[in-house]
LUMZA-470622 format. One record per residue (C-alpha): x, y, z; chain; residue in one letter. Coordinates in pm, whole numbers, plus 32768, in hexadecimal, padded with zeros to 4 digits. Example, Ala and Ser with C-alpha at 12.3 -4.5 7.8 and 13.67 -1.06 7.14 Angstrom:
# residues 2
<r><x>84CE</x><y>7E3E</y><z>830C</z><chain>A</chain><resn>a</resn></r>
<r><x>8557</x><y>7F96</y><z>82CA</z><chain>A</chain><resn>s</resn></r>
This chain:
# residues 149
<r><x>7B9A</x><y>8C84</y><z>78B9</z><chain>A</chain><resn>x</resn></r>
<r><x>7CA1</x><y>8B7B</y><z>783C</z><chain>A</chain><resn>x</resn></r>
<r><x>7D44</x><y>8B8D</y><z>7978</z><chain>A</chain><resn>x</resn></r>
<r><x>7C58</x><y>8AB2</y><z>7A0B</z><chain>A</chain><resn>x</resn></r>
<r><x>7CB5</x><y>89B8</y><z>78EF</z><chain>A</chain><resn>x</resn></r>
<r><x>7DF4</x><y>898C</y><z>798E</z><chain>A</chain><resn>x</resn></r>
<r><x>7D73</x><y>8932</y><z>7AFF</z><chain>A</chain><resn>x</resn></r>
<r><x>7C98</x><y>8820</y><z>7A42</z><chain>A</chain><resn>x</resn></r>
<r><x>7D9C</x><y>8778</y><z>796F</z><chain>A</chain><resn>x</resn></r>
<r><x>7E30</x><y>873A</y><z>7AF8</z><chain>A</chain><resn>x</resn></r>
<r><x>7CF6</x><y>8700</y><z>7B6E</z><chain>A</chain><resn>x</resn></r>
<r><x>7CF5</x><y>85CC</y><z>7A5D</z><chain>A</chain><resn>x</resn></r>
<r><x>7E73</x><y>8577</y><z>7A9B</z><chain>A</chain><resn>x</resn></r>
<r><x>7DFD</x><y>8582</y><z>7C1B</z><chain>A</chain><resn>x</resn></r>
<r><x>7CF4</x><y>8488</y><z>7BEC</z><chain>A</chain><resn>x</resn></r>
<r><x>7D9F</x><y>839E</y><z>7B05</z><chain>A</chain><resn>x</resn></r>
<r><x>7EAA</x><y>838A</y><z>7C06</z><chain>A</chain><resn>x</resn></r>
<r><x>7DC1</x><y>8344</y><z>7D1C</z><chain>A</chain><resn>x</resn></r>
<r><x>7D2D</x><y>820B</y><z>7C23</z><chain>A</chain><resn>x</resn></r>
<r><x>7E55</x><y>8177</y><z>7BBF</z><chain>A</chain><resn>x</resn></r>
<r><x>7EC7</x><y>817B</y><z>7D3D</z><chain>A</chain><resn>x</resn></r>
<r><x>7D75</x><y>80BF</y><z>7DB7</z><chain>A</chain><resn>x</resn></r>
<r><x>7D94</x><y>7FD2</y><z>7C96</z><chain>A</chain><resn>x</resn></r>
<r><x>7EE9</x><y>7F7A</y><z>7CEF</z><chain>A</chain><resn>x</resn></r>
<r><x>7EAD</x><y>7F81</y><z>7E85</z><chain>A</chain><resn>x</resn></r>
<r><x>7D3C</x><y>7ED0</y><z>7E40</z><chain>A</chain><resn>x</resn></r>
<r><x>7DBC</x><y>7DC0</y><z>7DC5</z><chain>A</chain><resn>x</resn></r>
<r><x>7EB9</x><y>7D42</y><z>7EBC</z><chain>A</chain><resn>x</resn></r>
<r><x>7D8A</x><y>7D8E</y><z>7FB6</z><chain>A</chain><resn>x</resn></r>
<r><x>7CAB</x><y>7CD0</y><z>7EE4</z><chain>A</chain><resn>x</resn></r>
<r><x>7DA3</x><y>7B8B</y><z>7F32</z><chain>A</chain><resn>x</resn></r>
<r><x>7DB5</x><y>7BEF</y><z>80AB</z><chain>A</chain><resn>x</resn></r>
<r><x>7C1D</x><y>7BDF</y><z>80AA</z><chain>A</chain><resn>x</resn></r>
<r><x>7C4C</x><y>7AAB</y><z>802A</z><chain>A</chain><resn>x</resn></r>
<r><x>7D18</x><y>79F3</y><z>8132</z><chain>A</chain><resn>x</resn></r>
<r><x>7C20</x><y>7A65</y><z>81FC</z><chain>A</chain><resn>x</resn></r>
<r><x>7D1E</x><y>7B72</y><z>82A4</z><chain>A</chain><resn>x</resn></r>
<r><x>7C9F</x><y>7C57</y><z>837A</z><chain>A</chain><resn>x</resn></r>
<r><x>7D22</x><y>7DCC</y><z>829F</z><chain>A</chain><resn>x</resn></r>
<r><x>7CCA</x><y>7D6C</y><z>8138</z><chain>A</chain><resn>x</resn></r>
<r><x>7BE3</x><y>7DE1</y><z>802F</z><chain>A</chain><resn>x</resn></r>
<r><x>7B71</x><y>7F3D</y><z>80A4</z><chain>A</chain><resn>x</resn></r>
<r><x>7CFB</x><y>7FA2</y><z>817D</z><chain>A</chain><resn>x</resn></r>
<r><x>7DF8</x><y>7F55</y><z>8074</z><chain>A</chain><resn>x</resn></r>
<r><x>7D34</x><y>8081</y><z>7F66</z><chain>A</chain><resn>x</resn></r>
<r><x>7D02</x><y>8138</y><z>8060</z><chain>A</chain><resn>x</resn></r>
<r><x>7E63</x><y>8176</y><z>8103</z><chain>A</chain><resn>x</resn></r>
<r><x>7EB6</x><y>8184</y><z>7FBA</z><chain>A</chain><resn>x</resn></r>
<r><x>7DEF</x><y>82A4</y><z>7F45</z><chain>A</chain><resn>x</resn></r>
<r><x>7E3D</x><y>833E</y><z>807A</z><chain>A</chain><resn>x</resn></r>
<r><x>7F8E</x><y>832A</y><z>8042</z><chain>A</chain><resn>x</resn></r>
<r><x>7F76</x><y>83A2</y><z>7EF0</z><chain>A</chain><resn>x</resn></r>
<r><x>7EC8</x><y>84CB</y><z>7F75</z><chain>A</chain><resn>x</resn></r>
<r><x>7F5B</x><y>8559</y><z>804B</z><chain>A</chain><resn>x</resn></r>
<r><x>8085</x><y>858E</y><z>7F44</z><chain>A</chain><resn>x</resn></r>
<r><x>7FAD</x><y>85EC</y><z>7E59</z><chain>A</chain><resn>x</resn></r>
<r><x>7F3C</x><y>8708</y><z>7F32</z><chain>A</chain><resn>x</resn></r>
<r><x>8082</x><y>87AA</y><z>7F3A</z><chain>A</chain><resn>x</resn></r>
<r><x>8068</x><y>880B</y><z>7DC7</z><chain>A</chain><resn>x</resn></r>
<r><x>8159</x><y>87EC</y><z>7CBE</z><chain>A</chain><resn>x</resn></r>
<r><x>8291</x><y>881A</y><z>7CCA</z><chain>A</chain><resn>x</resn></r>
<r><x>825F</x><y>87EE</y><z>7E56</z><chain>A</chain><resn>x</resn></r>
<r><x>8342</x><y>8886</y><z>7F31</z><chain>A</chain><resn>x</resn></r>
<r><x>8446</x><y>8792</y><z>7F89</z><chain>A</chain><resn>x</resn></r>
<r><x>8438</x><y>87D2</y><z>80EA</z><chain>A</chain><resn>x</resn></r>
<r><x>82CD</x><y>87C8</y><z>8111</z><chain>A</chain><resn>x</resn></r>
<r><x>82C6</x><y>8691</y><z>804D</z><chain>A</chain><resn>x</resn></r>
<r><x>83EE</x><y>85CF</y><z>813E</z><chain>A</chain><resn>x</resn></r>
<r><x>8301</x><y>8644</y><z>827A</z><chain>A</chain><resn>x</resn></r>
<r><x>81D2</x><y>857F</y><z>81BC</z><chain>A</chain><resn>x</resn></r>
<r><x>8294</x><y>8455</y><z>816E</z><chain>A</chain><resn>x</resn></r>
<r><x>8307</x><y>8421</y><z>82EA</z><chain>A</chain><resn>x</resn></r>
<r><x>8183</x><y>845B</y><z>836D</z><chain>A</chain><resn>x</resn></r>
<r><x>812C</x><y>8388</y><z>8269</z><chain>A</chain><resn>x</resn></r>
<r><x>8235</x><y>8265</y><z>82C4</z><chain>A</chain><resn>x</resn></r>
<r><x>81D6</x><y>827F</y><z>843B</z><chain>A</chain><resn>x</resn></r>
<r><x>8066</x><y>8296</y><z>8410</z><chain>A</chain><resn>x</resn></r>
<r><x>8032</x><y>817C</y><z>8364</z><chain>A</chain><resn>x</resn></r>
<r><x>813A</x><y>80A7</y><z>842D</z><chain>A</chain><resn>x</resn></r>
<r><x>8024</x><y>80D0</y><z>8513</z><chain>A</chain><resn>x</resn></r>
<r><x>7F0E</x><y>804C</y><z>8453</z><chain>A</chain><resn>x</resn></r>
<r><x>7FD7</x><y>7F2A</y><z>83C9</z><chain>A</chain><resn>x</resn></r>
<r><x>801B</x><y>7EF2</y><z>854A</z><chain>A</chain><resn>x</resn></r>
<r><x>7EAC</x><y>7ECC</y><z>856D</z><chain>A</chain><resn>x</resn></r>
<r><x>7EC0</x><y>7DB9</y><z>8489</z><chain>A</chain><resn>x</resn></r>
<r><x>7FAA</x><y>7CD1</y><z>8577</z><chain>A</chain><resn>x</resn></r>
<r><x>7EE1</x><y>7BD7</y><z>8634</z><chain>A</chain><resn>x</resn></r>
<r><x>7FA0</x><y>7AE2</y><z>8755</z><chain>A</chain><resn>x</resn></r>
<r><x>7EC8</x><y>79C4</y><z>87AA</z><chain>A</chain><resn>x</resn></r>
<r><x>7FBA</x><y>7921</y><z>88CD</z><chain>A</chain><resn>x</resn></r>
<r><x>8116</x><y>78D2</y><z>8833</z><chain>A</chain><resn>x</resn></r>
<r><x>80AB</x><y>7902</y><z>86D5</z><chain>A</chain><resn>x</resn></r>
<r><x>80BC</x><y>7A81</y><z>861A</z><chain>A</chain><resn>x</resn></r>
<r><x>8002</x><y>7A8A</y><z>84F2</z><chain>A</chain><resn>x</resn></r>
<r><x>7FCE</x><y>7BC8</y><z>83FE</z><chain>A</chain><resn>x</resn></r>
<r><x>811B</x><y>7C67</y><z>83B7</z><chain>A</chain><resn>x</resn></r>
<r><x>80E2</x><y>7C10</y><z>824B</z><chain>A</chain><resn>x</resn></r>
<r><x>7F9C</x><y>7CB4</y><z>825A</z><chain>A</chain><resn>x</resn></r>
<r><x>8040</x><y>7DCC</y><z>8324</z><chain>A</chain><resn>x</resn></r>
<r><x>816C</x><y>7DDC</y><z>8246</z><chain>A</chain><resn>x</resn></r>
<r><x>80AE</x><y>7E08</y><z>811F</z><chain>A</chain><resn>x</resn></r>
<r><x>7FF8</x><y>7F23</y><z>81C3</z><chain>A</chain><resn>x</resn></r>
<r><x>8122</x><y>7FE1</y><z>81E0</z><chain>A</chain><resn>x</resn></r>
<r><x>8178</x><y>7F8D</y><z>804F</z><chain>A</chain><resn>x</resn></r>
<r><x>8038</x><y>7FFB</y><z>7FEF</z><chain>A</chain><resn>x</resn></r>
<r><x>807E</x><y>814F</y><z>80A4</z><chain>A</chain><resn>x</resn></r>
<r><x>81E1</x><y>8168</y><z>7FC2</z><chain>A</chain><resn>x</resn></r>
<r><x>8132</x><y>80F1</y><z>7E8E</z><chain>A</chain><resn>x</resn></r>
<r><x>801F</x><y>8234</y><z>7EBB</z><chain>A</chain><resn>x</resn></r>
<r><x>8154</x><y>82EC</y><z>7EF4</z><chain>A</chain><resn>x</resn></r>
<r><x>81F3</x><y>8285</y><z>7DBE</z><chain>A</chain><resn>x</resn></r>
<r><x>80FC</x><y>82D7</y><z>7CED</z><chain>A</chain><resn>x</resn></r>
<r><x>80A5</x><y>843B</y><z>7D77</z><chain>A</chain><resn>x</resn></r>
<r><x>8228</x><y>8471</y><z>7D1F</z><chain>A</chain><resn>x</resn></r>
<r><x>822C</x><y>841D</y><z>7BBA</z><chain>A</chain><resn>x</resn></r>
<r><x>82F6</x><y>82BB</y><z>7C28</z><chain>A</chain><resn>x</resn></r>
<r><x>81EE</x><y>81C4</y><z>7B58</z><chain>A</chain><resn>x</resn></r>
<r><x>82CC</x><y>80DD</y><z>7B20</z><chain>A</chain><resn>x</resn></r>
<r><x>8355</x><y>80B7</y><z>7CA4</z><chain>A</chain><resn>x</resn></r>
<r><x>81A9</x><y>808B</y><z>7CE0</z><chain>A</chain><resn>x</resn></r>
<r><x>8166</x><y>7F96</y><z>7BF2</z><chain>A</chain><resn>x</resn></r>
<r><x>8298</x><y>7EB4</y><z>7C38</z><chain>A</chain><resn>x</resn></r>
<r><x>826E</x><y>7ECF</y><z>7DC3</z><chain>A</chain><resn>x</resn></r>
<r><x>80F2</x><y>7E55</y><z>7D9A</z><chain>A</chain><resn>x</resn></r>
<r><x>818A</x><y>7D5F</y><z>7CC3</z><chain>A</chain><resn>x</resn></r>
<r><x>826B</x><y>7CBE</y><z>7D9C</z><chain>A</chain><resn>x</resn></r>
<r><x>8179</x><y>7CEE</y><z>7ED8</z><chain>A</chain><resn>x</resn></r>
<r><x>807B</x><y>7C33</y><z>7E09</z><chain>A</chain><resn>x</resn></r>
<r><x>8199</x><y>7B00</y><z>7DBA</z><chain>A</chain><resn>x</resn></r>
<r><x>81F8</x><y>7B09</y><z>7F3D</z><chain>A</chain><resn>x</resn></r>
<r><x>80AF</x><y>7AFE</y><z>7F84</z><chain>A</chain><resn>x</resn></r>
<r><x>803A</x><y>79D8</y><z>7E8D</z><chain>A</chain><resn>x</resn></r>
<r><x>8196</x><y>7930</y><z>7E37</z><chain>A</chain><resn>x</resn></r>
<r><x>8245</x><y>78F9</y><z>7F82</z><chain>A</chain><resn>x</resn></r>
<r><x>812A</x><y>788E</y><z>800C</z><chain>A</chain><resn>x</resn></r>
<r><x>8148</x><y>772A</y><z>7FC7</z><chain>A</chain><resn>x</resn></r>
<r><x>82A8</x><y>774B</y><z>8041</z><chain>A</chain><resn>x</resn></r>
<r><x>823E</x><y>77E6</y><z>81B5</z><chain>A</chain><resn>x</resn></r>
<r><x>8126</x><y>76C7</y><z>81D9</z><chain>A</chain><resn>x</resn></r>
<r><x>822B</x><y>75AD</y><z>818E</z><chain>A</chain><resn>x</resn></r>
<r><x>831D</x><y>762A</y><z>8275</z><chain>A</chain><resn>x</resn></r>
<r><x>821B</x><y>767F</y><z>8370</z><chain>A</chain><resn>x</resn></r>
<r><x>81BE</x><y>7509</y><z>8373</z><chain>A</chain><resn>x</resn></r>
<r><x>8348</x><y>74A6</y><z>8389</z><chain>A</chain><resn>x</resn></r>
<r><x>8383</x><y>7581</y><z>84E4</z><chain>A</chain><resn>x</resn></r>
<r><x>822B</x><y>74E4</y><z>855B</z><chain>A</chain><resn>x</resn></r>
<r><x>8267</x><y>7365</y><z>8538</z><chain>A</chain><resn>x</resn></r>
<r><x>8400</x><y>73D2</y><z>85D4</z><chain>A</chain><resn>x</resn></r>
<r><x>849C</x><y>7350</y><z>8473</z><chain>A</chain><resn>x</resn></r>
């Protein structure tokens, strides 16, 4: 009978795992859906979860091997949804940011399905600064290259 207890105190690690990654992935989409990008909102929590998951499914302690396999799926998998992201309109590429951040959100799930909070938290972090920060930054020297100063 209190063996079951055990499978639901993982069952509760499990899910607070899975939250903690779609708060942290949600809200770098959440600023993607807000430049009006075309991945935002509903991808970023999602490849995150995913990501999460599918580590999460190999139980604890996973086997090391099993767990290397995952993380190269995982890193190739979601290099091709972040490609989807890419847009060229003539001369001009826009949405390796978006697509970039993809990818992060993938490692962040993936951080936090291996115990590795503190590699999450500061990656959304910084993804969230590039994001926001630099931005000012790209626009101003976007404008230099265009007027040919």
């Amino acid at each position: 009978m209190f063996e079951s207890l055990g499978h639901w105190q993982g069952v509760w690690r499990d899910l607070l795992q899975l939250g903690v990654t779609y708060v942290l992935t949600a809200v770098i989409g959440w600023n993607r859906e807000k430049e009006e990008h075309s991945t935002g909102l509903r991808t970023f929590p999602i490849v995150g979860m995913a990501s999460c998951g599918y580590l999460l499914v190999l139980g604890s302690p996973p086997d090391i091997t099993a767990q290397s396999r995952v993380l190269q799926g995982l890193i190739t998998g979601i290099g091709f949804v972040g490609g989807g992201a890419i847009l060229k309109e003539g001369a001009t590429v826009r949405g390796t940011a978006t697509a970039a951040s993809i990818w992060n959100a993938g490692v962040i799930g993936a951080s936090v399905a291996m115990n590795h909070l503190e590699i999450a938290v500061l990656l959304a972090a910084l993804n969230l600064f590039t994001l926001r920060a630099l931005l000012p930054l790209k626009i101003w020297i976007d404008r230099k290259r265009d007027s040919g100063s």
